[in-house]
C-alpha positions as CSV (number, residue, x, y, z in Angstrom):
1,X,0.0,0.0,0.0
2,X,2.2,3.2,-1.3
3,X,1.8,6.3,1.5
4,X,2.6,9.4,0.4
5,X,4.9,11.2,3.7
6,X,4.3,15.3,3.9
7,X,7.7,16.1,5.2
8,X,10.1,19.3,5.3
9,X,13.4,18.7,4.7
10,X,14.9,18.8,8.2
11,X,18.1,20.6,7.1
12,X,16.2,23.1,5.0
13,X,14.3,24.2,8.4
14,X,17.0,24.3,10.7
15,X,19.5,26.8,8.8
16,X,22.2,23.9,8.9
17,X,25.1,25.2,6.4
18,X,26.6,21.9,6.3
19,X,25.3,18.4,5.1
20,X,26.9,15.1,4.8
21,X,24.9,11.9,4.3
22,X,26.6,9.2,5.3
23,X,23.9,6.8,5.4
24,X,21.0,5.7,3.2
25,X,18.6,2.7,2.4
26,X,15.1,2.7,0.8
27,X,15.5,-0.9,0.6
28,X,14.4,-1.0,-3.3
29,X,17.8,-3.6,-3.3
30,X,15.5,-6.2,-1.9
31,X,17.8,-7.1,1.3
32,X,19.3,-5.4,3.9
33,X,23.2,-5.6,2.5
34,X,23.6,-1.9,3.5
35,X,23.0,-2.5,6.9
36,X,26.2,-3.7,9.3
37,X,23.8,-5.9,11.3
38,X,20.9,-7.4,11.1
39,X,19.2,-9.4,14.0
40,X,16.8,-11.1,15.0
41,X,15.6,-13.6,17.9
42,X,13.3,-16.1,18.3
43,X,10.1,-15.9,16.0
44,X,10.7,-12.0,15.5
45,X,11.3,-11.2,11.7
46,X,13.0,-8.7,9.4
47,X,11.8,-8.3,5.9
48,X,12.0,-6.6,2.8
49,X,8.3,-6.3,1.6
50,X,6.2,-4.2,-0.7
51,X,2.5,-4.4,0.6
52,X,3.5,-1.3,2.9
53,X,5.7,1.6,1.2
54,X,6.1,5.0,2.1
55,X,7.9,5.6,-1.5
56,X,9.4,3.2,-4.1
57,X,7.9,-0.1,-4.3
58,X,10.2,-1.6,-1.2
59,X,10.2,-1.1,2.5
60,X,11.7,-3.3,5.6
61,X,9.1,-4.9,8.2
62,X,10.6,-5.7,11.7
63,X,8.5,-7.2,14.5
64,X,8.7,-9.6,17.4
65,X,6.1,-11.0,19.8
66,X,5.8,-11.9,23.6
67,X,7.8,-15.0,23.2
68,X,10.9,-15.6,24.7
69,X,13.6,-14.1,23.2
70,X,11.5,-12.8,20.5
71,X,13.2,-9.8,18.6
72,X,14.3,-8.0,15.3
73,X,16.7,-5.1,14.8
74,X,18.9,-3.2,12.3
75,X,22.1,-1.2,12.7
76,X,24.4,0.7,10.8
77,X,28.3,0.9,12.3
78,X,30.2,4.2,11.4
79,X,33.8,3.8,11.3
80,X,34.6,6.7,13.8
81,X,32.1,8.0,16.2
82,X,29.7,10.6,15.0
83,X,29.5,14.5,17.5
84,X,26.7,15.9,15.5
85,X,24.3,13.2,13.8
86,X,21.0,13.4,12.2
87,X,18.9,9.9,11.6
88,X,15.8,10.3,9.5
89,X,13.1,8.0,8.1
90,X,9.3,6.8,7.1
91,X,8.0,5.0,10.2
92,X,4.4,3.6,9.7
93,X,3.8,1.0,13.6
94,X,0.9,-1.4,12.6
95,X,1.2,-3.5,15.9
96,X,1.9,-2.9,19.2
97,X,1.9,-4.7,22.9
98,X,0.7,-3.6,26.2
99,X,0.6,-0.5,27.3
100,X,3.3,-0.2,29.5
101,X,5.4,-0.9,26.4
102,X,6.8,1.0,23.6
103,X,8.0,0.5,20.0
104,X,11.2,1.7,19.5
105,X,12.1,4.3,16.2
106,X,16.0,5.0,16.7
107,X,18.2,3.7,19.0
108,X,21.8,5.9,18.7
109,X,24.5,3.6,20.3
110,X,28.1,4.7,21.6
111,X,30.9,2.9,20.8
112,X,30.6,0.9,23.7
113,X,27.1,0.0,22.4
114,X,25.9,1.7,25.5
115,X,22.4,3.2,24.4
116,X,22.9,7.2,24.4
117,X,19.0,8.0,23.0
118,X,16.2,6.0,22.6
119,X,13.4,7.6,20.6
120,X,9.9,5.7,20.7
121,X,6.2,5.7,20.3
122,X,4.7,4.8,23.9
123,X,2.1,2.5,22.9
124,X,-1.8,3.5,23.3
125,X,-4.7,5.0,21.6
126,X,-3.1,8.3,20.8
127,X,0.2,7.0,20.8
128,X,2.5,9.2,22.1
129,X,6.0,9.9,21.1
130,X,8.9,9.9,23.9
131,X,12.5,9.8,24.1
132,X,14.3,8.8,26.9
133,X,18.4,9.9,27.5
134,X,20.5,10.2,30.4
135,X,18.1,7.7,32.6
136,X,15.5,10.1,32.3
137,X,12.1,9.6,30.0
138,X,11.0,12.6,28.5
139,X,7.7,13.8,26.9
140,X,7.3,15.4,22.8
141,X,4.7,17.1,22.0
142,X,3.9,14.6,18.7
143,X,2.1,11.6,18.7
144,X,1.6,8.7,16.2
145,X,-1.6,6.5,15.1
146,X,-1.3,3.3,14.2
147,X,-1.1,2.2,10.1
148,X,0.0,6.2,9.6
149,X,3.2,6.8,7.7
150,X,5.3,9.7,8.8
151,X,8.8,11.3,8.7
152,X,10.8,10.9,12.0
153,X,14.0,12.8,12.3
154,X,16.5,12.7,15.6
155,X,19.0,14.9,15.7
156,X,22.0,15.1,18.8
157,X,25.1,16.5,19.5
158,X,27.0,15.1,22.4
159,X,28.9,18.0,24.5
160,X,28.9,16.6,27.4
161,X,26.3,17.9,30.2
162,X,25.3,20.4,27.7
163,X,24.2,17.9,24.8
164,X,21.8,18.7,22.4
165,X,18.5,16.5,21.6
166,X,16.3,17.8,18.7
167,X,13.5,15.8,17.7
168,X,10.7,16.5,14.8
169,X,7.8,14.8,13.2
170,X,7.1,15.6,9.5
171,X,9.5,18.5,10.0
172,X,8.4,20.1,12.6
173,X,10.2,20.5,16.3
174,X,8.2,18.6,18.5
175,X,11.4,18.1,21.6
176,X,14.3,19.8,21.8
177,X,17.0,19.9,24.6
178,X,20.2,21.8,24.7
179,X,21.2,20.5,28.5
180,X,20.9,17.1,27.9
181,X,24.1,15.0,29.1
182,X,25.3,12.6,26.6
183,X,28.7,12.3,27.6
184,X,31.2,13.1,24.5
185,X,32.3,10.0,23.3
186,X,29.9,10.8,20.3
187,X,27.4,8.3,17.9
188,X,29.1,5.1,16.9
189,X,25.7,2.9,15.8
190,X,22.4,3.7,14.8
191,X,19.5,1.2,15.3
192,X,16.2,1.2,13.9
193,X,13.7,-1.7,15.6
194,X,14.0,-3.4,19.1
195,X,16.7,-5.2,21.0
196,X,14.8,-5.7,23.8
197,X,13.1,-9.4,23.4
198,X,10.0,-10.5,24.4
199,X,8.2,-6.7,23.7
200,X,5.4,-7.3,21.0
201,X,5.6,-4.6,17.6
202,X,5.5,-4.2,14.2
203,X,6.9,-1.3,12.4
204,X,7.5,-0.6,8.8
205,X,10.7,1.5,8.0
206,X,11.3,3.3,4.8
207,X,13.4,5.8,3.5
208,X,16.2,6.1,6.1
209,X,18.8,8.9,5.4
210,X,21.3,9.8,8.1
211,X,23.4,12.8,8.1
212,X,26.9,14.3,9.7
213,X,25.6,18.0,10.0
214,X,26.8,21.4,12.1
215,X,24.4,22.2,14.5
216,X,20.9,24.2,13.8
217,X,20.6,28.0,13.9
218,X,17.7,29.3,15.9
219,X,14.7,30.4,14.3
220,X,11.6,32.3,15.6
221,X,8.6,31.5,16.8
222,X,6.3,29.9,13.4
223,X,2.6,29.2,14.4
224,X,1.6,25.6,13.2
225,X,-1.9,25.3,14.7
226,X,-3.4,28.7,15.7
227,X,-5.0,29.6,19.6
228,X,-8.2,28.9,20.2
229,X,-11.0,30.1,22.9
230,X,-12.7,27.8,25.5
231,X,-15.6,28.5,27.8
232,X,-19.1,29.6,27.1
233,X,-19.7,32.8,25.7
234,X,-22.2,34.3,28.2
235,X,-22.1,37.1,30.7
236,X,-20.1,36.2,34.1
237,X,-18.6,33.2,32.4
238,X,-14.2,32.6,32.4
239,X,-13.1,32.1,28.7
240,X,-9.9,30.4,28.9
241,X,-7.0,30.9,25.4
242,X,-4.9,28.1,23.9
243,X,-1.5,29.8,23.0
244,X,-2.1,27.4,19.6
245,X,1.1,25.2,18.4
246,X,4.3,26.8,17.8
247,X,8.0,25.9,16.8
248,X,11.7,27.8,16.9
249,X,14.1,28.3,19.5
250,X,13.0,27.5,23.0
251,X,12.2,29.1,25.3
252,X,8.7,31.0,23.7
253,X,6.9,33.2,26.1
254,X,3.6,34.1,25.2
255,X,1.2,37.6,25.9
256,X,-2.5,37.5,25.0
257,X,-4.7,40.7,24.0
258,X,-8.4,39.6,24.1
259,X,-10.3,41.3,21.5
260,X,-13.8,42.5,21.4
261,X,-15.7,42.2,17.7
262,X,-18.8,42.6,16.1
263,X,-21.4,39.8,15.5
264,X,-19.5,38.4,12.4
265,X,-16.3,38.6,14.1
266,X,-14.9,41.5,12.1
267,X,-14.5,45.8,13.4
268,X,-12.2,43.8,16.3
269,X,-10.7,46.1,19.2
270,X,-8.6,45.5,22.1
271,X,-10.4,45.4,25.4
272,X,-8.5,47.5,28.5
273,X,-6.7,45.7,30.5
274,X,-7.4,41.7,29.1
275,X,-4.0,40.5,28.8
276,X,-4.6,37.2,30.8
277,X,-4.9,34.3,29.4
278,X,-8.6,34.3,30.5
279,X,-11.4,36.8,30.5
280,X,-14.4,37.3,32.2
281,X,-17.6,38.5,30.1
282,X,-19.0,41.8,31.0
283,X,-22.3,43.1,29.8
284,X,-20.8,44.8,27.4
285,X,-19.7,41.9,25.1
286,X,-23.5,40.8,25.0
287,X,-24.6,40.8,21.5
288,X,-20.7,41.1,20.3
289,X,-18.4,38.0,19.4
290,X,-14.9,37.6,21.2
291,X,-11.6,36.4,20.1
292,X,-7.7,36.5,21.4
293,X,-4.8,37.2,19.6
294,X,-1.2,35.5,21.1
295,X,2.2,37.1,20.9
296,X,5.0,34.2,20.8
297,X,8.2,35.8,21.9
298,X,12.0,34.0,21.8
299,X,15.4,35.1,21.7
300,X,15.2,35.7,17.8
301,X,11.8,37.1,17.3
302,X,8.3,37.6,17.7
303,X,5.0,36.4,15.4
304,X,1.6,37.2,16.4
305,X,-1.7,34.8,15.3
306,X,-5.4,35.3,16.2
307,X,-7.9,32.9,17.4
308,X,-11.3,32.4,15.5
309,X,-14.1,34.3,16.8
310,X,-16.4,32.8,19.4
311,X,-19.9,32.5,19.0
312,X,-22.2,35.7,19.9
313,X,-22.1,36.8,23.6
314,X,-25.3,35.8,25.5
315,X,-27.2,37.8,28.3
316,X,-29.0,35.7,30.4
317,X,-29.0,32.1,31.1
318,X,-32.2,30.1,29.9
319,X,-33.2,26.6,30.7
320,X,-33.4,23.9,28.4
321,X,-36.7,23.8,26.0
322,X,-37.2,20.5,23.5
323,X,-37.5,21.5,19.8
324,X,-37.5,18.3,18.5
325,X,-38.3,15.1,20.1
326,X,-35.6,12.2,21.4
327,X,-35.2,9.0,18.7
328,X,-34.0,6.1,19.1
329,X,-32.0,3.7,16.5
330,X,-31.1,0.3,16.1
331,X,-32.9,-3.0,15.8
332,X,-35.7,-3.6,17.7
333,X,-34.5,-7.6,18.2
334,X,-33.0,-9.4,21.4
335,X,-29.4,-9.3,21.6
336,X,-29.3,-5.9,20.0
337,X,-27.9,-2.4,20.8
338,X,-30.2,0.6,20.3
339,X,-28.8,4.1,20.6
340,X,-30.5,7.4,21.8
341,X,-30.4,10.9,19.9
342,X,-31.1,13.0,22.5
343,X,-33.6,15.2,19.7
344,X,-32.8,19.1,19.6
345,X,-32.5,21.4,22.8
346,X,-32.3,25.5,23.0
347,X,-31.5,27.4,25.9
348,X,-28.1,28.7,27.3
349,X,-25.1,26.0,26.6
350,X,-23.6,24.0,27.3
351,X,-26.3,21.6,27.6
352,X,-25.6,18.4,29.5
353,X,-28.0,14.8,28.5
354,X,-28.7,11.6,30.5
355,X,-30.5,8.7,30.0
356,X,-33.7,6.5,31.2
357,X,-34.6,3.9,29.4
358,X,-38.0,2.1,29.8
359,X,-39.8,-1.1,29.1
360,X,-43.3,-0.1,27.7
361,X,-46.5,-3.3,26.5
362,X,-46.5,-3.6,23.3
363,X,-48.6,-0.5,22.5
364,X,-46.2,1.8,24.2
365,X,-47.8,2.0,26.7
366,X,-47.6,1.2,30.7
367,X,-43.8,1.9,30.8
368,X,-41.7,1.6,33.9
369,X,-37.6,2.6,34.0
370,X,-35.4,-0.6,33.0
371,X,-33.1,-0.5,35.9
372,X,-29.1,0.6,35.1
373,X,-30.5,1.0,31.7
374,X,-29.0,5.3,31.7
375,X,-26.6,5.5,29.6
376,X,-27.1,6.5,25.6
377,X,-27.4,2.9,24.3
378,X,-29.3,-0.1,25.7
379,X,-28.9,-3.4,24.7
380,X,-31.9,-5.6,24.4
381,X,-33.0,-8.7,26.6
382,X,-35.1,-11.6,26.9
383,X,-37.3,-9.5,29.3
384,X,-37.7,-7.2,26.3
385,X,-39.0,-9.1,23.9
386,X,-43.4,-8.7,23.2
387,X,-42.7,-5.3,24.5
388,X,-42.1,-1.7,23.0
389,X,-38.7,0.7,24.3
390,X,-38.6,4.8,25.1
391,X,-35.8,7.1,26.2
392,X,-36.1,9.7,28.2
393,X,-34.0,12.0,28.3
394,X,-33.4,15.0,30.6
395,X,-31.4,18.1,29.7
396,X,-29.9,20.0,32.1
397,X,-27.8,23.7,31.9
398,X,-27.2,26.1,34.4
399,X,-30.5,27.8,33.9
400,X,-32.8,24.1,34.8
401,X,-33.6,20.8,33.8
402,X,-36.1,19.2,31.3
403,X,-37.3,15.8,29.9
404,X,-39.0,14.8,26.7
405,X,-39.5,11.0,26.0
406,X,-39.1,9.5,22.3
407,X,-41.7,7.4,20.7
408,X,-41.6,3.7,21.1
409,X,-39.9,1.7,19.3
410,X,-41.3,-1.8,17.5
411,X,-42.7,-4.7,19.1
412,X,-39.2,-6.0,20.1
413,X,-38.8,-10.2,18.1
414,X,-36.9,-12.7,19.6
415,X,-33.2,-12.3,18.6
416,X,-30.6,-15.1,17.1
417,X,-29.4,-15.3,21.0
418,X,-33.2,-16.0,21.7
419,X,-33.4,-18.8,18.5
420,X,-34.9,-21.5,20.2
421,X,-37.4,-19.2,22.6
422,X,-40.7,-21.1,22.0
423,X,-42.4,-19.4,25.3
424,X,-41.8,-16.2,27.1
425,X,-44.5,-14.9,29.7
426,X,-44.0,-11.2,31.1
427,X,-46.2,-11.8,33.5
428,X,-47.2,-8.2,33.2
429,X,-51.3,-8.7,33.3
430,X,-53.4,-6.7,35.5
431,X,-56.7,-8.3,34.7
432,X,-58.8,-11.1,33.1
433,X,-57.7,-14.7,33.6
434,X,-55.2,-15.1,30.9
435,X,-51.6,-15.2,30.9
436,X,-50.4,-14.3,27.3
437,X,-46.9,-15.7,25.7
438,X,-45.0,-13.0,23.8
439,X,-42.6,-15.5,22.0
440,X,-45.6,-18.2,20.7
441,X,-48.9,-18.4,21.8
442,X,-48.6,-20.7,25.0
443,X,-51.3,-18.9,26.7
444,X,-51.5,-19.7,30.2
445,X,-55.1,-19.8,32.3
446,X,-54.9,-18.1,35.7
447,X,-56.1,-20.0,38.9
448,X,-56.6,-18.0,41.9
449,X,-53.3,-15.1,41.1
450,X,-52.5,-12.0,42.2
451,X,-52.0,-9.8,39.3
452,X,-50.2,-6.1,39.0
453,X,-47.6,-6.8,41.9
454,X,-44.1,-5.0,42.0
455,X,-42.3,-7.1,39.3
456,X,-38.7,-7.5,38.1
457,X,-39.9,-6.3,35.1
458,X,-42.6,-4.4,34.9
459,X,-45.4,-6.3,36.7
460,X,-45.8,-9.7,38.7
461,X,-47.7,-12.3,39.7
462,X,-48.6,-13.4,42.9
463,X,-49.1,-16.9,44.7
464,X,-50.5,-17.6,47.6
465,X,-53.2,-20.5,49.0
466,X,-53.8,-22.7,46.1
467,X,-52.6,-20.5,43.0
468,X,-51.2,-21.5,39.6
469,X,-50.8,-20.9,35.8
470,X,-52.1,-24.0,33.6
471,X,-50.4,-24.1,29.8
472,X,-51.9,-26.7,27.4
473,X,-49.3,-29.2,26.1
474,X,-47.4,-28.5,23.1
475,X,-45.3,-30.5,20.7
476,X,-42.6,-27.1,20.6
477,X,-42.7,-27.4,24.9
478,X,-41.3,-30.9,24.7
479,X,-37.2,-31.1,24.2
480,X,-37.0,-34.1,23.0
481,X,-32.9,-34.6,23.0
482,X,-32.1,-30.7,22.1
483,X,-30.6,-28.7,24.9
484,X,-32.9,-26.7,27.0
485,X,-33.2,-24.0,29.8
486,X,-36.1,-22.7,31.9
487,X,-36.0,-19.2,33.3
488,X,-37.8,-17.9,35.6
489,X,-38.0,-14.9,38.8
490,X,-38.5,-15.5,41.9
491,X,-38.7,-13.0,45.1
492,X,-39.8,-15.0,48.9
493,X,-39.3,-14.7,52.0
494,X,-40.8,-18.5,52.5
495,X,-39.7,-21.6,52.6
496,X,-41.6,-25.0,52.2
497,X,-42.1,-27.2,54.6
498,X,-42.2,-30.9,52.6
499,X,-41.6,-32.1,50.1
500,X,-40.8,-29.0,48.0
501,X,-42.7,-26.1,45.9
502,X,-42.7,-26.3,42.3
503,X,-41.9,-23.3,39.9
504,X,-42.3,-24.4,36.6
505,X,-42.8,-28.3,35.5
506,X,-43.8,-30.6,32.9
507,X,-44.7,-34.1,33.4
508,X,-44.4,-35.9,36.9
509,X,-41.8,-38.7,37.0
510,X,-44.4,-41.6,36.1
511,X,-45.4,-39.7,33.2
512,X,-44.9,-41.6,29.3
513,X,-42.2,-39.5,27.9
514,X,-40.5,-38.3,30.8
515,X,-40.6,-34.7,32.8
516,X,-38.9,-31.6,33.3
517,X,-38.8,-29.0,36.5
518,X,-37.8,-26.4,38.4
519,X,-38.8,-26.4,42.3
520,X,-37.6,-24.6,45.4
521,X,-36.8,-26.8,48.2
522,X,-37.1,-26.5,52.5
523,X,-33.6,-25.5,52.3
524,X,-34.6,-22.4,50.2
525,X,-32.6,-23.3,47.1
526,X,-33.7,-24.3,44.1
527,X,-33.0,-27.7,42.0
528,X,-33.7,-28.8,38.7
529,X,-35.2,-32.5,37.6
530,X,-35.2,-34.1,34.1
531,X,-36.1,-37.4,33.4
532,X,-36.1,-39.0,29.9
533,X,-35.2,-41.7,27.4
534,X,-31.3,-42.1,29.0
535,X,-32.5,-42.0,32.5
536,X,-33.4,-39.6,35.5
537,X,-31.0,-36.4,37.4
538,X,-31.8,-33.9,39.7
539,X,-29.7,-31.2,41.5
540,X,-30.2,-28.9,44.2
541,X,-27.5,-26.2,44.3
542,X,-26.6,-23.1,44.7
543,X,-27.6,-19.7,47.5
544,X,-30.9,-19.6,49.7
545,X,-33.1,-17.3,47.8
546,X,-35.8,-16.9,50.5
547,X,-34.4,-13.4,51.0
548,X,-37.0,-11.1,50.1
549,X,-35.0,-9.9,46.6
550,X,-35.6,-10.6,43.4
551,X,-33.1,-14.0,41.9
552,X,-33.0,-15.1,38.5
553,X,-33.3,-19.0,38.4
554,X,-32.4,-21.5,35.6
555,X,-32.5,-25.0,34.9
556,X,-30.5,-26.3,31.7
557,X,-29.7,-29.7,30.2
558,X,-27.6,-30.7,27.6
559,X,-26.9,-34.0,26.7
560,X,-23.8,-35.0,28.9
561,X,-24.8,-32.5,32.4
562,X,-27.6,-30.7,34.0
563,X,-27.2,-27.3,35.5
564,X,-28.9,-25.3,38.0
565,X,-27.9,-21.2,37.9
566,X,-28.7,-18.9,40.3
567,X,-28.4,-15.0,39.2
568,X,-26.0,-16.0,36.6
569,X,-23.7,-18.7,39.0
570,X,-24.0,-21.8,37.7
571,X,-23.8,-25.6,39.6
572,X,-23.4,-28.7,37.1
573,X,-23.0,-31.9,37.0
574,X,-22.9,-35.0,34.5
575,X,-26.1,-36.8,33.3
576,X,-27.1,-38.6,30.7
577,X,-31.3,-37.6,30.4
578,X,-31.9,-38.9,26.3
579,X,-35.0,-37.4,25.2
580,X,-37.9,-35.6,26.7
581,X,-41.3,-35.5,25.1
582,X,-44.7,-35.9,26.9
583,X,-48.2,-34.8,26.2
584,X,-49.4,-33.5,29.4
585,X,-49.5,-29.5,30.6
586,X,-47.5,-26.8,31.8
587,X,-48.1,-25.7,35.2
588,X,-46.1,-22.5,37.3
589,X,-46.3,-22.0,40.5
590,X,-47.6,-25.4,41.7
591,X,-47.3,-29.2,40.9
592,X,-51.1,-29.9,39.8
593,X,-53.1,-29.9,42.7
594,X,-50.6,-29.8,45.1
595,X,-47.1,-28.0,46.0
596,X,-48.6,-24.8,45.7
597,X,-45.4,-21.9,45.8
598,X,-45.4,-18.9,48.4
599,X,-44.4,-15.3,47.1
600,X,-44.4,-13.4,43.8
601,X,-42.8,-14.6,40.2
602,X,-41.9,-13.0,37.3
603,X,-40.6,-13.0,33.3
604,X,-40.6,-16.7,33.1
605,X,-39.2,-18.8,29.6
606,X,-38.7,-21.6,27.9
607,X,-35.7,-22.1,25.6
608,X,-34.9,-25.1,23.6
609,X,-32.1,-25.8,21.1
């Protein structure tokens, strides 16, 4: 992939009145004959390669791994040390390690092969550029992304304890040093790549040049990224000036003159007395725009550059007011991620958003806040699905607060994480005797249950006396040999005596074609029970959850275990069950006619496959 590098010639920029190169490879030989050593250690490599080139068709590839002794390195000998040296080439890193690593650019080496510099990209996001000398590690103001191409230049002098470092980055100064202590025994080896083993990278290296040059003149300051204005524009408030980027000789002290202009930004005065670098609006500026311009003073010179104008100066703060309603995005499907806009806002900035989401029936109606569910996207669960979404979102400034609430989204549909849902029941009924199934249409009939109670979800049911749920029998509710899971929530503060309460079952152990079922035993755990074609299991396993909070309980089975999970904590162990497949009914919240459960339940499913 040829890269095209925007670089200035680093002896053009730095007034040097004498060159010699006595180095250079682009590699376009194909090998690396120029260079007086090449090595590498373990599974690192070094490569001549032309998928990644900076210019010509050729560039080298070094990189190593975590392995032991993994590691890949180049370096070019001079025959007599170097006291003013200048190493320059096209560096693109396309891998790095952890972050508490680096990938090294240049290494200069004395003759002892004691490392004098060490110039590197600290890996990272940003990926900052550092350089570390006399047992110090030192900070640059460039950085480098990953798979970007650019010019890297390192220039030093070595005078003892008054050394100089000069670093730049497509040719312009981003470190330079003129007290660093380098000792004077001068540059004997340069190194591009990484001695150090077992430190992960990958770097592409093009274009290297190095040069035996006298040392740069001083230039003035040269603005390379102007100064800019932070804060909001509004009567009372602190604006705060950037000095902007510069370069030349260091040190640069800057002055600031903040300027008051007209509604464009143009007619622009100075304002008495603002020569901080922040200002306080007055009443005056209402209705005018503001900007600063920074003086950049060094020992050769001074340039002046002006920031952009800020927006027009408001009077009065005023609260948020909704212009334009919240929307949502994304795919209204199990498993998904949906994403709130938070719709359009006036009033005084800036404006600060949160978040509530909330589970609505499938009209959009009846909706109560999902709970955690406040940041900007919300990913969909079972619990979800049958049911509509809304965001709320609330706007805050320093004027107020306001909330407007988005339209519901779709019906949310079973995702690919919820294939093999055949029956979810929400539970969420506040009348009538019919307990609807958002995934199929296992309707349940309601016997004697509390509807509308507190839920995990929405709404619950409650049991007490002799209540239950009755489900017709369905070929879909069998397993057969597939895997399976049964979820369900439960909140108690009871405990059965004897035998045990059931949650959820189908089929009793006498019945043709086997059973499955969830129950909650004297102990006040749960256990699971399946019996089929390869035999019977059960298990009882995991914390009491007769504590008055809401748990999440599942039963699973595959073919080789069954597994009880308690609030996502999951006990196993190894059964062979075969297949599973009567004709008989689903009851919750009681084995038929007996084993009646104490307390509320909620959200309850049936997966198989």
């Amino acid at each position: 992939m040829a890269c095209t590098v925007t670089s200035i010639a680093f002896l053009a920029i730095t007034g040097i009145a004498r060159a010699d190169t006595i180095f250079s490879d682009g590699f376009e030989s194909g090998d690396f004959s120029a260079w007086t050593q090449v090595q590498t250690g373990g599974n690192g490599m070094a490569a001549v390669q032309s998928a990644r080139v900076s210019s010509g068709v050729l560039a080298a590839q070094l990189s190593a791994t975590s392995s032991a002794g993994s590691k890949a390195y180049l370096r070019k000998t001079f025959a007599s040390e170097q006291q003013d040296l200048t190493a320059s080439a096209d560096f693109q890193v396309i891998a790095q390690g952890a972050s508490n690593q680096n990938v090294p650019f240049f290494r200069f080496l004395d003759p002892t092969s004691v490392r004098l510099v060490s110039l590197y990209r600290q890996n990272g996001t940003t990926g900052p550029i550092e350089i570390t000398y006399g047992g110090a590690r030192f900070s640059t103001t460039g950085s480098l992304a990953l798979n970007t191409f650019a010019r890297i230049s390192l220039h030093v002098i070595p005078n003892g304890a008054s050394s100089t470092v000069d670093v730049r980055l497509n040719g312009a100064q981003i470190y330079a040093a003129t007290n660093a202590n380098l000792g004077t025994a001068g540059v004997s080896t340069v190194q591009v790549g990484n001695d150090t083993a077992a430190q992960p990278f990958s770097i592409i290296v093009d274009t290297v040049g190095v040069e035996n040059a006298a040392a740069p003149s001083p230039s003035p300051p040269i603005n390379t990224s102007p100064p800019s204005v932070s804060g909001t524009p509004q009567n009372g408030q602190t604006l705060t000036a950037s000095p902007g980027v510069w370069t030349g000789a260091q040190p640069i002290a800057y002055a600031y003159e903040w300027q008051r202009c007209n509604d464009t930004g143009g007619s622009c005065v100075a304002i008495a007395g603002a020569t901080a670098s922040t200002y306080t609006v007055t009443s005056t500026d209402i209705g005018s725009t503001l900007r600063v311009a920074v003086t950049a003073t060094n020992s050769v010179g001074a340039a002046t550059k002006t920031s952009g104008a800020t927006t027009v100066v408001a009077g009065t703060s005023t609260a948020p007011q909704n212009t334009a309603l919240p929307t949502i995005s994304g795919s209204a499907s199990g498993g998904q991620t949906l994403t709130a806009n938070p719709g359009v806002w006036t009033g005084t900035q800036p404006i600060a958003y949160t978040y509530a989401w909330r589970r609505c029936d499938s009209a959009g109606g009846a909706c109560v806040a999902i709970a955690g569910a406040a940041s900007a996207t919300y990913t969909l669960t079972g619990a979800d699905v049958g049911r509509t979404i809304r965001v709320a979102v609330t706007a805050t400034n320093s004027a107020g607060a306001a909330t407007a609430t988005s339209s519901a989204t779709a019906v949310v549909q079973a995702g690919s994480g919820q294939a093999g849902l055949v029956a979810l029941w929400h539970m969420d009924e506040t009348s009538g005797s019919v307990m609807f199934d958002s995934a199929r249409s296992h309707n349940g009939t309601l016997h004697s249950v509390l509807l509308g109670q507190p839920g995990f979800a929405g709404f619950a049911y409650g049991f007490a006396g002799q209540a239950y749920v009755s489900v017709p029998t369905a070929d879909d509710l069998s397993p057969g040999g597939a895997n399976m899971t049964l979820t369900i929530r439960v909140k108690t503060t009871s405990a059965p005596a004897t035998p045990d309460w059931d949650l959820i079952r189908k089929g009793l152990y006498t019945t043709p074609g086997g059973e499955y079922k969830m129950e909650y035993q004297p102990s006040g755990q749960a256990s699971c029970g399946f019996k089929g074609s390869g035999g019977y299991s059960e298990l009882t396993a995991g914390p009491r959850v007769n504590d008055g909070v809401w748990h999440t309980v599942q039963c699973a089975k595959t073919p080789t275990a069954i597994t009880v999970v308690i609030d996502g904590k999951s006990f196993s162990k190894s059964a062979a069950i075969g297949a599973i497949a009567n004709t008989v009914a689903v009851p919750i919240g009681a084995r038929p006619g007996s084993e009646f459960f104490q307390g509320l339940l909620d959200e309850a499913s049936i997966q198989i496959g």
